[in-house]
VEXROVEX-411058 format. One record per residue: y, z, x of N, C-alpha, C in turn; chain; residue number from 1; residue in three letters. Coordinates in nm, 3 decimals. Layout:
<n.py: Y	n.pz: Z	n.px: X	ca.py: Y	ca.pz: Z	ca.px: X	c.py: Y	c.pz: Z	c.px: X	ch: A	i: NUM	aa: ala>
...
This chain:
<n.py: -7.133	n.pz: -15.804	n.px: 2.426	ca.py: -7.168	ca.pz: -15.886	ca.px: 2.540	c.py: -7.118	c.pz: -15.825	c.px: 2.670	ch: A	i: 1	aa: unk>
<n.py: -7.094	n.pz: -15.712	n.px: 2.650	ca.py: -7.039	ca.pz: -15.631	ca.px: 2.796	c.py: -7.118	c.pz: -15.589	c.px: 2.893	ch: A	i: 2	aa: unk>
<n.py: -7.090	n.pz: -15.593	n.px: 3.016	ca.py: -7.192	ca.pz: -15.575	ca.px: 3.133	c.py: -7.329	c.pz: -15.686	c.px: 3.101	ch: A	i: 3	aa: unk>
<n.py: -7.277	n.pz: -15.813	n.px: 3.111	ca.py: -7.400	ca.pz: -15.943	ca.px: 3.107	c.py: -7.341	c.pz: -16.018	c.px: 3.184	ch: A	i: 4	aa: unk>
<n.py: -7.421	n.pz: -16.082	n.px: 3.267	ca.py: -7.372	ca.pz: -16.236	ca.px: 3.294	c.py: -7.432	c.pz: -16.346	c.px: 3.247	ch: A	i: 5	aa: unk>
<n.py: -7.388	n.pz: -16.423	n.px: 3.194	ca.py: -7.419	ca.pz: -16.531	ca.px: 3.134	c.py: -7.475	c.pz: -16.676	c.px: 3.205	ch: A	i: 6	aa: unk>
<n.py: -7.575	n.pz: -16.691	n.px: 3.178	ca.py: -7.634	ca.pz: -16.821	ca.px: 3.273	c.py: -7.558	c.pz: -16.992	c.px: 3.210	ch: A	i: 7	aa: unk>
<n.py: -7.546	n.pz: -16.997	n.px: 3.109	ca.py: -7.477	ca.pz: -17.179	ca.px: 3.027	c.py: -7.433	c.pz: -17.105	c.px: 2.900	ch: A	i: 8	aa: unk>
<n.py: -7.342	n.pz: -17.158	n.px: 2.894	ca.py: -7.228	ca.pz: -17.221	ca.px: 2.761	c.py: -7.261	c.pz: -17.375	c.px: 2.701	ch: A	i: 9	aa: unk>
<n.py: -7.283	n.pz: -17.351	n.px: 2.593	ca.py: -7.258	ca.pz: -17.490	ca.px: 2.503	c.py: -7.140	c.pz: -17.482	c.px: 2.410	ch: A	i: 10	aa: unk>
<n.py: -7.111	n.pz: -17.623	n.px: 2.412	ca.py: -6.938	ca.pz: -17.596	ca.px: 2.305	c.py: -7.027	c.pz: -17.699	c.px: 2.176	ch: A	i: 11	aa: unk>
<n.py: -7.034	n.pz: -17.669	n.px: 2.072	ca.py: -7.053	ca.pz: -17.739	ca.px: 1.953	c.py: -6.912	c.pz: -17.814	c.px: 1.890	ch: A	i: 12	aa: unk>
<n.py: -6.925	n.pz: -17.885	n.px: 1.805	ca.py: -6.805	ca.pz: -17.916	ca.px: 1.723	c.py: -6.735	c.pz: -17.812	c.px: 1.676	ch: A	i: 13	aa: unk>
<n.py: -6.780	n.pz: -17.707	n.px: 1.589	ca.py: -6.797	ca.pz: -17.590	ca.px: 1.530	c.py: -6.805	c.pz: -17.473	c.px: 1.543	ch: A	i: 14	aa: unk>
<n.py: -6.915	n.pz: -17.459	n.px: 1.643	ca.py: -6.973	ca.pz: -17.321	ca.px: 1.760	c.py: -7.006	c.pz: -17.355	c.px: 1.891	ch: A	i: 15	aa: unk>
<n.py: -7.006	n.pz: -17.222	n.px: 1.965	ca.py: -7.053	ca.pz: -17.212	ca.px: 2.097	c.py: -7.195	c.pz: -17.137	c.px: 2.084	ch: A	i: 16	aa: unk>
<n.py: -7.230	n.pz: -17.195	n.px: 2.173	ca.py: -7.352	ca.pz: -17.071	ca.px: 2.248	c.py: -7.374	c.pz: -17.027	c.px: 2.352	ch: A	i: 17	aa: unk>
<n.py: -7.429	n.pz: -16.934	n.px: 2.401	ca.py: -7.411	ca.pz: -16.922	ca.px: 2.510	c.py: -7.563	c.pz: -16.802	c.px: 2.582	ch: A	i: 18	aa: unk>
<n.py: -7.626	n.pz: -16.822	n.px: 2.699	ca.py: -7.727	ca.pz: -16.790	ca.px: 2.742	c.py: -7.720	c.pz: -16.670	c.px: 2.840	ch: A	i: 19	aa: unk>
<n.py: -7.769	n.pz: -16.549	n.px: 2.818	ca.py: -7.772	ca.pz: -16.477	ca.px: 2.918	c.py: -7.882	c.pz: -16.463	c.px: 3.043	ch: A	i: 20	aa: unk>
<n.py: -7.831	n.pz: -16.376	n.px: 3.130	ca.py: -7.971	ca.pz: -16.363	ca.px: 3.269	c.py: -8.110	c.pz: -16.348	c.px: 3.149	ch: A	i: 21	aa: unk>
<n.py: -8.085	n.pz: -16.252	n.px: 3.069	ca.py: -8.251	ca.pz: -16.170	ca.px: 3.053	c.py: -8.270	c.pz: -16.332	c.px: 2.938	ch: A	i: 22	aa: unk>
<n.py: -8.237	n.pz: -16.419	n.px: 2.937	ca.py: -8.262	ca.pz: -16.518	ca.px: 2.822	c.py: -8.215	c.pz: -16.524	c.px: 2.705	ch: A	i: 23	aa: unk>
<n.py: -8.143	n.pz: -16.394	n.px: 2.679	ca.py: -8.131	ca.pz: -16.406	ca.px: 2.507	c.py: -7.981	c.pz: -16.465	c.px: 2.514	ch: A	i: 24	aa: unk>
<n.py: -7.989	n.pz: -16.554	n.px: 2.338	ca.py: -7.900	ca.pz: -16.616	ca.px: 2.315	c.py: -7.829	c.pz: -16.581	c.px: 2.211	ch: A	i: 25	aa: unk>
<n.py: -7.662	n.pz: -16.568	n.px: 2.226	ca.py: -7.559	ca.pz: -16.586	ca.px: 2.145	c.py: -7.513	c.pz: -16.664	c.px: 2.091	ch: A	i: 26	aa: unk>
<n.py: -7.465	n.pz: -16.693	n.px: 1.986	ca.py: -7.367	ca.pz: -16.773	ca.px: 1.897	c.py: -7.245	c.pz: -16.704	c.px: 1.842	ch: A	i: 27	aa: unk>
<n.py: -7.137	n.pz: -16.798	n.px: 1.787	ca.py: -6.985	ca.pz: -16.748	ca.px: 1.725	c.py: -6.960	c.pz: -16.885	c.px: 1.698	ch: A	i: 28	aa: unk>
<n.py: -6.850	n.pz: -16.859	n.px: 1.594	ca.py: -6.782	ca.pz: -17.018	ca.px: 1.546	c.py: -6.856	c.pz: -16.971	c.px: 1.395	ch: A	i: 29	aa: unk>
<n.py: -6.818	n.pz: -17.127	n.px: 1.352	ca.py: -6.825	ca.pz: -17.146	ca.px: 1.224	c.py: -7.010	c.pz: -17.174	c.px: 1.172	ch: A	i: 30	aa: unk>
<n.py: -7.030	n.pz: -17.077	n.px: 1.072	ca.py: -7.212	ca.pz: -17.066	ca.px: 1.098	c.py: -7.268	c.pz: -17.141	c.px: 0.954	ch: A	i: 31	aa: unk>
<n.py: -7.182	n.pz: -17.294	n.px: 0.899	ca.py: -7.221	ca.pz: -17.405	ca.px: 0.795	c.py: -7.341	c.pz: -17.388	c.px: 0.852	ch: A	i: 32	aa: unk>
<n.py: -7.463	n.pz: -17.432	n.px: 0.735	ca.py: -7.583	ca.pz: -17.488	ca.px: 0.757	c.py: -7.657	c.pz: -17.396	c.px: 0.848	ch: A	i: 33	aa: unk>
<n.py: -7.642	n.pz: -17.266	n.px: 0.888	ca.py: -7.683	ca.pz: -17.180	ca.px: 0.970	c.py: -7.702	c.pz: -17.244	c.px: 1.105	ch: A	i: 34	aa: unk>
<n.py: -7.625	n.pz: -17.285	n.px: 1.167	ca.py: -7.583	ca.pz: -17.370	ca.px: 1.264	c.py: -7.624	c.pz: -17.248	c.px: 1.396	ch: A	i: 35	aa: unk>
<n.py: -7.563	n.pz: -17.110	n.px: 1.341	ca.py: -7.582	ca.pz: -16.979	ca.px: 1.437	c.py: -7.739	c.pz: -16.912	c.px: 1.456	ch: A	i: 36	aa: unk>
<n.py: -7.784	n.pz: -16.977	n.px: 1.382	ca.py: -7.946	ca.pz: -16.893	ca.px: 1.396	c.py: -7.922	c.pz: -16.770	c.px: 1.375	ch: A	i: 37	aa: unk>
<n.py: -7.868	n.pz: -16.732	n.px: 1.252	ca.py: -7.875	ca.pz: -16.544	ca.px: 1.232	c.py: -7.909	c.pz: -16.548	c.px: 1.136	ch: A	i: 38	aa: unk>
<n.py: -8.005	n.pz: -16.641	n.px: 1.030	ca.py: -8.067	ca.pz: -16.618	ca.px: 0.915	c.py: -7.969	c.pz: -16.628	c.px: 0.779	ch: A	i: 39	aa: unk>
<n.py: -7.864	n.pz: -16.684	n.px: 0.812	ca.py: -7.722	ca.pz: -16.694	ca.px: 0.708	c.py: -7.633	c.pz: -16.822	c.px: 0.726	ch: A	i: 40	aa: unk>
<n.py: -7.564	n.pz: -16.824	n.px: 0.631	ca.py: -7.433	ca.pz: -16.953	ca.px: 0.691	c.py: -7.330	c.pz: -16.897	c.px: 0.691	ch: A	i: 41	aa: unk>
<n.py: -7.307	n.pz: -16.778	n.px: 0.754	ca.py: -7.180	ca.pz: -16.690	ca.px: 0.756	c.py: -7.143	c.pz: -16.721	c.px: 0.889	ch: A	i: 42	aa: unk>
<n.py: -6.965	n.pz: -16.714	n.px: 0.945	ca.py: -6.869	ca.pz: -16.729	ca.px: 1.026	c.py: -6.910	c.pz: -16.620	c.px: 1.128	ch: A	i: 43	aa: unk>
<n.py: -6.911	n.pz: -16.618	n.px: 1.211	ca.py: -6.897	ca.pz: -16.501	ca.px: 1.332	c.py: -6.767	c.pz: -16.543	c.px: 1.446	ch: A	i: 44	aa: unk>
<n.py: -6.688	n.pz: -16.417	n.px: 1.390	ca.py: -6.588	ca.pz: -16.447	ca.px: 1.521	c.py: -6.578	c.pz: -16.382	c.px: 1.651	ch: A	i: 45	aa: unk>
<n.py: -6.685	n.pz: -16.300	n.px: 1.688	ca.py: -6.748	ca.pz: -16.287	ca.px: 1.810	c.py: -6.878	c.pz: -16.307	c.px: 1.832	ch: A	i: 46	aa: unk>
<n.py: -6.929	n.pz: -16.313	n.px: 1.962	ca.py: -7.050	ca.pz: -16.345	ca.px: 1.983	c.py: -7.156	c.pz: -16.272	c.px: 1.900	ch: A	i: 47	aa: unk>
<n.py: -7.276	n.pz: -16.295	n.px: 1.903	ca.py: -7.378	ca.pz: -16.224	ca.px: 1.816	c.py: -7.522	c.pz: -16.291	c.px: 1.880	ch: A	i: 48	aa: unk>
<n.py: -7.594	n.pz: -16.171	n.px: 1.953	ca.py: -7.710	ca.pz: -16.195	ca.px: 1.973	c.py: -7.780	c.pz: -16.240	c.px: 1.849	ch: A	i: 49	aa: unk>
<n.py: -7.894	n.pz: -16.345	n.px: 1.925	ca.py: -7.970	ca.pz: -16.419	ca.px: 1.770	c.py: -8.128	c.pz: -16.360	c.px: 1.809	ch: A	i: 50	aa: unk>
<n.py: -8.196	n.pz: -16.261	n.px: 1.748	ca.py: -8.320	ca.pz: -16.183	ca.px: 1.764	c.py: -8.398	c.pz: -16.291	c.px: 1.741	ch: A	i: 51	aa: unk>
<n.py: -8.472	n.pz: -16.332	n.px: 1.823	ca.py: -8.594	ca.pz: -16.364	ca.px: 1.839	c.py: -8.739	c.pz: -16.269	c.px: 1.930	ch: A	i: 52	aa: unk>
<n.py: -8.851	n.pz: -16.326	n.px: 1.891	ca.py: -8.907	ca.pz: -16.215	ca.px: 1.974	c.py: -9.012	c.pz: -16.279	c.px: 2.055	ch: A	i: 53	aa: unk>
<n.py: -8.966	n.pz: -16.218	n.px: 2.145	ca.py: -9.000	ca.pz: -16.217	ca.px: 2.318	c.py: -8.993	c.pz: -16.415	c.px: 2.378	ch: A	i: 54	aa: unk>
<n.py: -8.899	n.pz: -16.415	n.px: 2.277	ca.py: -8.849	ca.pz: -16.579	ca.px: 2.380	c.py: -8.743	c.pz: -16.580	c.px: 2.477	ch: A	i: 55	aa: unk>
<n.py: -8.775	n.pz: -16.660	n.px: 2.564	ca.py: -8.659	ca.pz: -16.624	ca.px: 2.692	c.py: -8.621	c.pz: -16.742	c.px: 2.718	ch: A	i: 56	aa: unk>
<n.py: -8.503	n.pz: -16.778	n.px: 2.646	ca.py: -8.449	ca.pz: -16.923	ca.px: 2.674	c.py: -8.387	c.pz: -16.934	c.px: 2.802	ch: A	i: 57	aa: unk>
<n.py: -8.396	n.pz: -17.103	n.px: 2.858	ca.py: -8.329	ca.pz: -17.078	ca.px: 2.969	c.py: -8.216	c.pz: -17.208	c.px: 2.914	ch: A	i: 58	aa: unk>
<n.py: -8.219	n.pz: -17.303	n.px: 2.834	ca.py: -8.093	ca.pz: -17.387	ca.px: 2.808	c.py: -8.095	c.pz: -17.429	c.px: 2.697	ch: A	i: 59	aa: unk>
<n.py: -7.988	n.pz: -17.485	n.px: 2.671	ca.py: -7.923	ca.pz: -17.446	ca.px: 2.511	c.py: -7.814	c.pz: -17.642	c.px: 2.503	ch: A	i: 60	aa: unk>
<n.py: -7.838	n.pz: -17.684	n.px: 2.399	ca.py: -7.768	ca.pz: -17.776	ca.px: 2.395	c.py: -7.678	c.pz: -17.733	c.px: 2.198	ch: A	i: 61	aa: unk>
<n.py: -7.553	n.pz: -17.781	n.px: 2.213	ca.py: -7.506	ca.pz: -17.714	ca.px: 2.046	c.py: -7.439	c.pz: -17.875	c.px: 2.031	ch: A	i: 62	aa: unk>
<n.py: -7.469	n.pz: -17.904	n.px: 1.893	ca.py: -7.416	ca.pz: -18.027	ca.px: 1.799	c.py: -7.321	c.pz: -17.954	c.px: 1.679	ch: A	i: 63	aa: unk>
<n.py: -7.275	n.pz: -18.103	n.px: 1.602	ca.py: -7.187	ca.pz: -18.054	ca.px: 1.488	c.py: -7.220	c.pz: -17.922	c.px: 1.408	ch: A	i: 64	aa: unk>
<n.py: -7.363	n.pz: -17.916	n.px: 1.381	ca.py: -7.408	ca.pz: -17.840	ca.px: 1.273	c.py: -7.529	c.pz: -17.752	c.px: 1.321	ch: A	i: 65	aa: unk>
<n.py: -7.625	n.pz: -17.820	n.px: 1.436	ca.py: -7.747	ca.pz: -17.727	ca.px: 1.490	c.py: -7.762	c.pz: -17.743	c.px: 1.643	ch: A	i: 66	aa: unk>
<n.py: -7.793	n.pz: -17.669	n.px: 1.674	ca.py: -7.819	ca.pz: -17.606	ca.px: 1.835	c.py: -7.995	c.pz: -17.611	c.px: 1.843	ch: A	i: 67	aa: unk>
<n.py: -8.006	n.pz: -17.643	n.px: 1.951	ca.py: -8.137	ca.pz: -17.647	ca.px: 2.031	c.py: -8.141	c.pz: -17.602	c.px: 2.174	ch: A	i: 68	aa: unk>
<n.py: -8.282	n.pz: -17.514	n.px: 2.179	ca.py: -8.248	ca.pz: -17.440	ca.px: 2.317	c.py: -8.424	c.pz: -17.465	c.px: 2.390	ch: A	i: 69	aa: unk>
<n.py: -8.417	n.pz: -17.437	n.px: 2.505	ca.py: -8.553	ca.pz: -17.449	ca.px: 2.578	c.py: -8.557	c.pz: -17.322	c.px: 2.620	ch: A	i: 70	aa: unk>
<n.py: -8.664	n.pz: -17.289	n.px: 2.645	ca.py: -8.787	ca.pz: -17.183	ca.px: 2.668	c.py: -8.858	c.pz: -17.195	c.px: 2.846	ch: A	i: 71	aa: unk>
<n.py: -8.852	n.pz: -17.068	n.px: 2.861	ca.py: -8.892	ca.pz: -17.058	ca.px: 3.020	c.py: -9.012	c.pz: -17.120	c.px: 2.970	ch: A	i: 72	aa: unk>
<n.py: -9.078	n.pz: -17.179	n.px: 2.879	ca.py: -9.246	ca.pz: -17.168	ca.px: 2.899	c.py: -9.258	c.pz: -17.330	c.px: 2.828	ch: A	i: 73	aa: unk>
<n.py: -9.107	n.pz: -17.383	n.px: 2.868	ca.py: -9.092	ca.pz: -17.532	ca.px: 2.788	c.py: -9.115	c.pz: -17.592	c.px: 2.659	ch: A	i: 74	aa: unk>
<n.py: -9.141	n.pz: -17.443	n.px: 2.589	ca.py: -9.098	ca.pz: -17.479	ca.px: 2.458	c.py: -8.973	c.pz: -17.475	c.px: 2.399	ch: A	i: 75	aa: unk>
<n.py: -8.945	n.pz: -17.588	n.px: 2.264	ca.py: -8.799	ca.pz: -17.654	ca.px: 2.223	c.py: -8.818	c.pz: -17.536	c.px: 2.074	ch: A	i: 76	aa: unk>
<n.py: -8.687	n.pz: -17.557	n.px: 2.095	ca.py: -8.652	ca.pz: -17.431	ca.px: 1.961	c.py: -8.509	c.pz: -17.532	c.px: 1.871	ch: A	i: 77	aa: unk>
<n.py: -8.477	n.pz: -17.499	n.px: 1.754	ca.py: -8.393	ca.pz: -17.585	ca.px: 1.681	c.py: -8.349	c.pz: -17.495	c.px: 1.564	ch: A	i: 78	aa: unk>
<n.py: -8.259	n.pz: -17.488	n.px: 1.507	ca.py: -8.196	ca.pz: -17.459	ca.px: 1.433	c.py: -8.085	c.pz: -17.494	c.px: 1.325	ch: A	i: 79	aa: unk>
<n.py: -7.976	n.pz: -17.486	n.px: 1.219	ca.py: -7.946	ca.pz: -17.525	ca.px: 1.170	c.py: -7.957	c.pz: -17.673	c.px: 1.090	ch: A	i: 80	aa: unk>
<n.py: -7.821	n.pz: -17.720	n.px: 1.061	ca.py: -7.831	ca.pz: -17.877	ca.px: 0.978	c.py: -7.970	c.pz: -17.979	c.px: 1.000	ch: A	i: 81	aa: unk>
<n.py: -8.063	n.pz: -18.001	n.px: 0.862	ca.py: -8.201	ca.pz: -18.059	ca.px: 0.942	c.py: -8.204	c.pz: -18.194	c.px: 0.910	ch: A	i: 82	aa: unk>
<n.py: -8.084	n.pz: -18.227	n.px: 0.838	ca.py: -8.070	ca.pz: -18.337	ca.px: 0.772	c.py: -8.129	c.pz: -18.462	c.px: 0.819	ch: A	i: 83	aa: unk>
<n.py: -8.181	n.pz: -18.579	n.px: 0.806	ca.py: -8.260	ca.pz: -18.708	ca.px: 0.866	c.py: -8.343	c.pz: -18.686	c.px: 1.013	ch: A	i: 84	aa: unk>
<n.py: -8.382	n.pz: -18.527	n.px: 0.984	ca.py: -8.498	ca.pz: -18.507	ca.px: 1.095	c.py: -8.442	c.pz: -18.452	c.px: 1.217	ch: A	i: 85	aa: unk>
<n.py: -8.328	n.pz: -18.439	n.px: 1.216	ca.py: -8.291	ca.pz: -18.382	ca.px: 1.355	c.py: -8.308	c.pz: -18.285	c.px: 1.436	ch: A	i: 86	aa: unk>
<n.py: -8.384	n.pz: -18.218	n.px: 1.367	ca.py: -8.426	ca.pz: -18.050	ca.px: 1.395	c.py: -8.583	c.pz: -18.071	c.px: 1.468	ch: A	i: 87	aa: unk>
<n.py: -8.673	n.pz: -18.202	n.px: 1.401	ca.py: -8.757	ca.pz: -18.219	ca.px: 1.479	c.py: -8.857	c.pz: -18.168	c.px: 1.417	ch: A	i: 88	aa: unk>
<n.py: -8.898	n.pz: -18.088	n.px: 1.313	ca.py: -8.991	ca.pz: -18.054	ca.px: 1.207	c.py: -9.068	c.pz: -18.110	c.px: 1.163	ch: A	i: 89	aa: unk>
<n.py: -9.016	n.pz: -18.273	n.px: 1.096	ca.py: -9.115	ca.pz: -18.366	ca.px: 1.007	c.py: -9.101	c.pz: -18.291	c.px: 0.868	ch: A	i: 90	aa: unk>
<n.py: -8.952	n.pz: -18.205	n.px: 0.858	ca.py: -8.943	ca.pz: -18.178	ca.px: 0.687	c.py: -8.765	c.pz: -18.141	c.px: 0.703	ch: A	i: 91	aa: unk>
<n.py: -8.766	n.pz: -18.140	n.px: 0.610	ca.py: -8.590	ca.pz: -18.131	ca.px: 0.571	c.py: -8.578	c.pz: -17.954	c.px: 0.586	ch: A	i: 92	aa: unk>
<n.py: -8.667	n.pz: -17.864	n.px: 0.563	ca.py: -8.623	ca.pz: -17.709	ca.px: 0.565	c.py: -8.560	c.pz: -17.742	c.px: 0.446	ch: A	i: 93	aa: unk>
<n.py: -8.526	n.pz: -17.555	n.px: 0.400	ca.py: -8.472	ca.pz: -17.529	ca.px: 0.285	c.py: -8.317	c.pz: -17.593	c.px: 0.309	ch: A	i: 94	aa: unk>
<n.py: -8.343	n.pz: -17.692	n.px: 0.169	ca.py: -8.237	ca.pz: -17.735	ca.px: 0.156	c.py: -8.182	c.pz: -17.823	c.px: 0.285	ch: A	i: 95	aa: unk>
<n.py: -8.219	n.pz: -17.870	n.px: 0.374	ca.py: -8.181	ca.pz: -17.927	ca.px: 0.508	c.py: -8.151	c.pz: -17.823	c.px: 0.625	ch: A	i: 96	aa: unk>
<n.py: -8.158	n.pz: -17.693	n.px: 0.546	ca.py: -8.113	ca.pz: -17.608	ca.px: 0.690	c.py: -8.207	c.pz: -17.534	c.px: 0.710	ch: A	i: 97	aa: unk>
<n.py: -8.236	n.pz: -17.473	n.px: 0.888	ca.py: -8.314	ca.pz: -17.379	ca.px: 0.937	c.py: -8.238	c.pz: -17.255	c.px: 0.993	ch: A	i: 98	aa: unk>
<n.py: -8.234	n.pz: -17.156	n.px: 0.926	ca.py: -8.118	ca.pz: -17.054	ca.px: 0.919	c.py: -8.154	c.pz: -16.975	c.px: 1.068	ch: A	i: 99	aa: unk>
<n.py: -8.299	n.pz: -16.996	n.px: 1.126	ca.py: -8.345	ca.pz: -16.888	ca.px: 1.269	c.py: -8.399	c.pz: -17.008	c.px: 1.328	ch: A	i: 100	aa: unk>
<n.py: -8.375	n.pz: -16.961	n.px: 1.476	ca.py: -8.426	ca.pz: -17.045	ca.px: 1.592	c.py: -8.602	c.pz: -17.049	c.px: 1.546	ch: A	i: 101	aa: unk>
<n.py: -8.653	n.pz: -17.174	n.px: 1.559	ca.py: -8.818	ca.pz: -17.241	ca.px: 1.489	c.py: -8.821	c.pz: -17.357	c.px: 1.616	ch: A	i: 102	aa: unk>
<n.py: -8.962	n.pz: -17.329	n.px: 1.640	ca.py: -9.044	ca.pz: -17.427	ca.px: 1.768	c.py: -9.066	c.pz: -17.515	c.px: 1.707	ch: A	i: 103	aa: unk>
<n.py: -9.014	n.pz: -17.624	n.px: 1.791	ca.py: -9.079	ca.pz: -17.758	ca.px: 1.707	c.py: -9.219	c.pz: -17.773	c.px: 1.809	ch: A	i: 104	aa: unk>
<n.py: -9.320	n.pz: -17.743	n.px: 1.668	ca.py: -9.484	ca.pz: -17.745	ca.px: 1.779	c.py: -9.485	c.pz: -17.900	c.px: 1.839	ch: A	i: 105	aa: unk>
<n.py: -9.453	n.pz: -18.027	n.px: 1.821	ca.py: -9.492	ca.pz: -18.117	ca.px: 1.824	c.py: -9.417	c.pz: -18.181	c.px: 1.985	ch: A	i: 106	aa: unk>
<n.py: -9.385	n.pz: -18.079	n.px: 2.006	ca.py: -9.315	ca.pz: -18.078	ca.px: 2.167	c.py: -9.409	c.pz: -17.996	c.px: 2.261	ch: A	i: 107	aa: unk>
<n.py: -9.535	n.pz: -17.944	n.px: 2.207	ca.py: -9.556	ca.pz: -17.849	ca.px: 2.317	c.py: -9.676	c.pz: -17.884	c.px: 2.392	ch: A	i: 108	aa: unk>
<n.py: -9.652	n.pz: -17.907	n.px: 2.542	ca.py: -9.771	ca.pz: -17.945	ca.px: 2.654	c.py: -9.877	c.pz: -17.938	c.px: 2.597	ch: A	i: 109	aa: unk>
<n.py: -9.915	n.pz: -18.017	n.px: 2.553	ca.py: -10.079	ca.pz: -18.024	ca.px: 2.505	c.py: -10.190	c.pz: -18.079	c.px: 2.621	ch: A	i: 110	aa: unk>
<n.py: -10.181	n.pz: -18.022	n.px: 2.751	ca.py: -10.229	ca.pz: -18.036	ca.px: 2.858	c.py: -10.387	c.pz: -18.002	c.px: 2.816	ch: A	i: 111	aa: unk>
């Protein structure tokens, strides 16, 4: 994360996240339920870009177990614990968890 400046910080129960200028987003903390969006439920004790491609988040909200972030183009993104719908899907994901940042389509301007 050297030579970035960072646009928002979220503090989770668990993890942080945190948003840079060019959009891309980091996670660290404890990664239960893939809470980190890196495709795993493994711990990171430094930051760790989360690859997505060509999304440019601009804000980020982090809970006990999953993080949700917005999109310059106002689309909602969600991740981890999906347990009683919280992720916004209309399905539980494997096993209740969504291990990578996933659009919930049912948010998007249908102008």
């Amino acid at each position: 994360c050297e030579d970035q400046s960072f646009k928002q910080i979220a503090a989770g129960y668990h993890h942080s996240v945190a948003i840079n200028s060019k959009g891309e987003v980091f996670t660290f903390g404890y990664g239960k339920h893939g809470a980190l969006g890196h495709g795993n439920a493994s711990n990171l004790l430094i930051p760790q870009k989360i690859t997505t491609s060509e999304v440019n988040f601009t804000k980020i909200a982090a809970s006990r177990f999953h993080t949700a972030a917005l999109t310059d183009e106002g689309a909602v993104y969600t991740w981890g614990f999906g347990d009683v719908g919280r992720l916004g899907y209309g399905e539980q994901g494997t096993e209740g968890m969504q291990l990578w940042p996933k659009m919930i389509p049912s948010l998007l301007d249908k102008d």
